[in-house]
C-alpha positions in Angstrom: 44.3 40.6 -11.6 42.6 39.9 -8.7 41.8 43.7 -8.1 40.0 43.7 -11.5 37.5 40.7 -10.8 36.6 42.6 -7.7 36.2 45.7 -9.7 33.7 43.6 -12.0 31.9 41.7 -9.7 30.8 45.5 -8.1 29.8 46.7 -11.4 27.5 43.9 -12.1 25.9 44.2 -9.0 25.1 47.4 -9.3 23.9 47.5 -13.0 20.9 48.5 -14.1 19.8 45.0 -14.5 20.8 43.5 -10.8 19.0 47.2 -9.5 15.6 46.3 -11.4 12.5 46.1 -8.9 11.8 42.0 -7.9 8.1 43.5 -7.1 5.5 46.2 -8.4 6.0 49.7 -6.3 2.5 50.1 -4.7 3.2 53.6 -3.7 3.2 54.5 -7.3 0.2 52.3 -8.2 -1.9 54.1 -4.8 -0.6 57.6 -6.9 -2.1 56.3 -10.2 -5.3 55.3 -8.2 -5.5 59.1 -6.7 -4.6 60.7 -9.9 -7.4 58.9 -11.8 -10.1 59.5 -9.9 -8.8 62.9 -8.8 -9.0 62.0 -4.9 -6.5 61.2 -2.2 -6.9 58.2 0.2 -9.8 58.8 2.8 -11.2 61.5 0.9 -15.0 61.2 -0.8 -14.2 59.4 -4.0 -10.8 58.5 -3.4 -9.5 55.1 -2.4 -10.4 53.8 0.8 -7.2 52.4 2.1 -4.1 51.6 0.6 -2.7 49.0 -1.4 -2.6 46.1 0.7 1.5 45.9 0.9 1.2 42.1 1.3 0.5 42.0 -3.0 3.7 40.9 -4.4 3.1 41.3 -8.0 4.6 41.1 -11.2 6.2 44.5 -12.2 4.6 45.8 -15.3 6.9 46.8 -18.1 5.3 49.8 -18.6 2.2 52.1 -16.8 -0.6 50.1 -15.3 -3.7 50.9 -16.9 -6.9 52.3 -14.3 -10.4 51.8 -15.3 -13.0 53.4 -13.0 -15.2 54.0 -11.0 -16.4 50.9 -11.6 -19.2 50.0 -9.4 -17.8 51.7 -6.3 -13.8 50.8 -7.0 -10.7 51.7 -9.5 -9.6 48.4 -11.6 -5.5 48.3 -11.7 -4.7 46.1 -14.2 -1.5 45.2 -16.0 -2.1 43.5 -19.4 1.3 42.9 -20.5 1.9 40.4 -17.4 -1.8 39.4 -16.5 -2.4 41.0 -13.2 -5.4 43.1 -12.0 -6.6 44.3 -8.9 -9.7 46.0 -7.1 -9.2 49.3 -5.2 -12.5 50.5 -3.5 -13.2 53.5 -3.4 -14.6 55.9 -0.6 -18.4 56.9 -1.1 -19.3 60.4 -2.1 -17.3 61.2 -5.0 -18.4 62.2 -8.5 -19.2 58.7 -9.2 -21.4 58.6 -6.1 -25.4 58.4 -6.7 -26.6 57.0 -3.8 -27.0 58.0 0.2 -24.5 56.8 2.8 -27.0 55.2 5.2 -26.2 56.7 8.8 -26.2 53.5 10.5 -23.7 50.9 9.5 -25.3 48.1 7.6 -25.7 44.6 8.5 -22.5 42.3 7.5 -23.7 40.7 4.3 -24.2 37.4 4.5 -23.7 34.2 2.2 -26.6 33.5 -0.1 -28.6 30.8 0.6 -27.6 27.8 -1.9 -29.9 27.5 -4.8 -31.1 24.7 -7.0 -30.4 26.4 -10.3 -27.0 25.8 -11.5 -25.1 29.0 -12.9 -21.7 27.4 -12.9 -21.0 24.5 -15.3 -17.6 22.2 -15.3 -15.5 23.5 -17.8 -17.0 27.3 -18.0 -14.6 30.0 -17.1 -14.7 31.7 -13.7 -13.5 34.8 -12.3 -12.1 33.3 -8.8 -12.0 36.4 -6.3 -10.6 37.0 -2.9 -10.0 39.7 -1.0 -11.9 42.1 1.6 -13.0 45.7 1.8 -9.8 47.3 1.4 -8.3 45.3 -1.8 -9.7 42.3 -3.7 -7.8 40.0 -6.8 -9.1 38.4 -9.3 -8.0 35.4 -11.4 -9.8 33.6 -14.3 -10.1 30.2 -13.2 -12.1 27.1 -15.0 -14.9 25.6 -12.8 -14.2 21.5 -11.9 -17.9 20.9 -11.2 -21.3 22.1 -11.6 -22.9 24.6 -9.2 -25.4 26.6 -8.1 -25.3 30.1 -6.4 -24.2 29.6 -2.8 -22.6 26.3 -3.6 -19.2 25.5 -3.0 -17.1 24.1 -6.2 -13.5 23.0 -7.2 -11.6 25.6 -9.5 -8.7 25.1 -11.0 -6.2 27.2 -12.9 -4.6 26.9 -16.6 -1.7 24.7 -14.3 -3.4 20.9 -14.6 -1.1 19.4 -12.0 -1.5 22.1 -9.5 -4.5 21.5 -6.8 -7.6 23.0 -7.2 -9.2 25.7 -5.2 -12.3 25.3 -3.5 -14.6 28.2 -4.0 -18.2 29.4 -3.4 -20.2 30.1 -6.8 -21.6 34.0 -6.2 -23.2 34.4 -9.4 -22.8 33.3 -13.1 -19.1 33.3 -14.3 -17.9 34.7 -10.3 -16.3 32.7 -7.4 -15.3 33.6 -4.1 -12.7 32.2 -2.0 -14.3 32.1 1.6 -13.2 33.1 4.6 -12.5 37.0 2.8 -14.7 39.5 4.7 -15.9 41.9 2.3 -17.4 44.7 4.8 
């Protein structure tokens, strides 16, 4: 009897359901990116870098949907769990209508607080962090009023959990600082 228990405690481990991914395979999400904007990583067009490997997302039941080029990146995004993410993409590609300057360009810089206030408590915000090789995303509803520049509390559908203190970069967008973006 004993010998049978054993026997079914090693086919539930190894069923389809205890085998099932915890996390999204970002290999197979960098191959979507390539396939959909017909470019390999490093190459004109294609993504700059890969998937940051630190993402621990939300496997998607089925194919993540890409959208892009979108002002200079692919959007991953998986509907049926919520998730999206930013890849950038390298300059030159199709989508490419602009020069690559020869020198690199200054590090941009945080804009100068305002007086005009863009964000009001209550709107929803798209709160963003992330740097030049990924970025994600993640609607958020603004605490306080603020201008562009200004930094503001966020706070996610969760009421109890903490918000998140965030610098308004233009109507309906927040950025978590401390991101580089170049």
């Amino acid at each position: 009897m004993r010998g049978i228990s054993i026997l079914a405690v090693a086919l539930a481990v190894s069923s389809p359901a205890a085998a099932q991914q915890k996390f999204e395979n970002l290999d197979r999400l960098d191959s979507l990116v390539a396939m959909t904007v017909g470019a390999n990583l490093g190459e004109p067009g294609g993504p700059v870098a890969p998937i940051d490997r630190r993402l621990k997302l939300i496997p998607c039941p089925g194919t993540p949907s890409i959208d892009g080029p979108v002002f200079g990146a692919a959007i991953v995004k998986c509907d049926a769990v919520g998730w999206r993410i930013r890849v950038p993409l390298a300059n030159g590609g199709v989508q490419a209508n602009v020069t690559v300057p020869t020198q690199r360009a200054a590090p941009q810089r945080a804009p100068a607080p305002s007086q005009e206030i863009v964000v009001k408590r209550g709107d929803p915000v798209q709160l963003v962090a992330g740097g030049a090789a990924f970025s994600v995303t993640r609607l958020m509803v603004a605490d306080e009023d603020g201008p562009i520049g200004g930094m503001i509390r966020v706070r996610g559908e969760d009421k109890k959990a903490p918000p998140v203190l965030a610098q308004v970069v233009e109507m309906g967008m927040v950025r978590i600082p401390g991101f580089k973006e170049n």
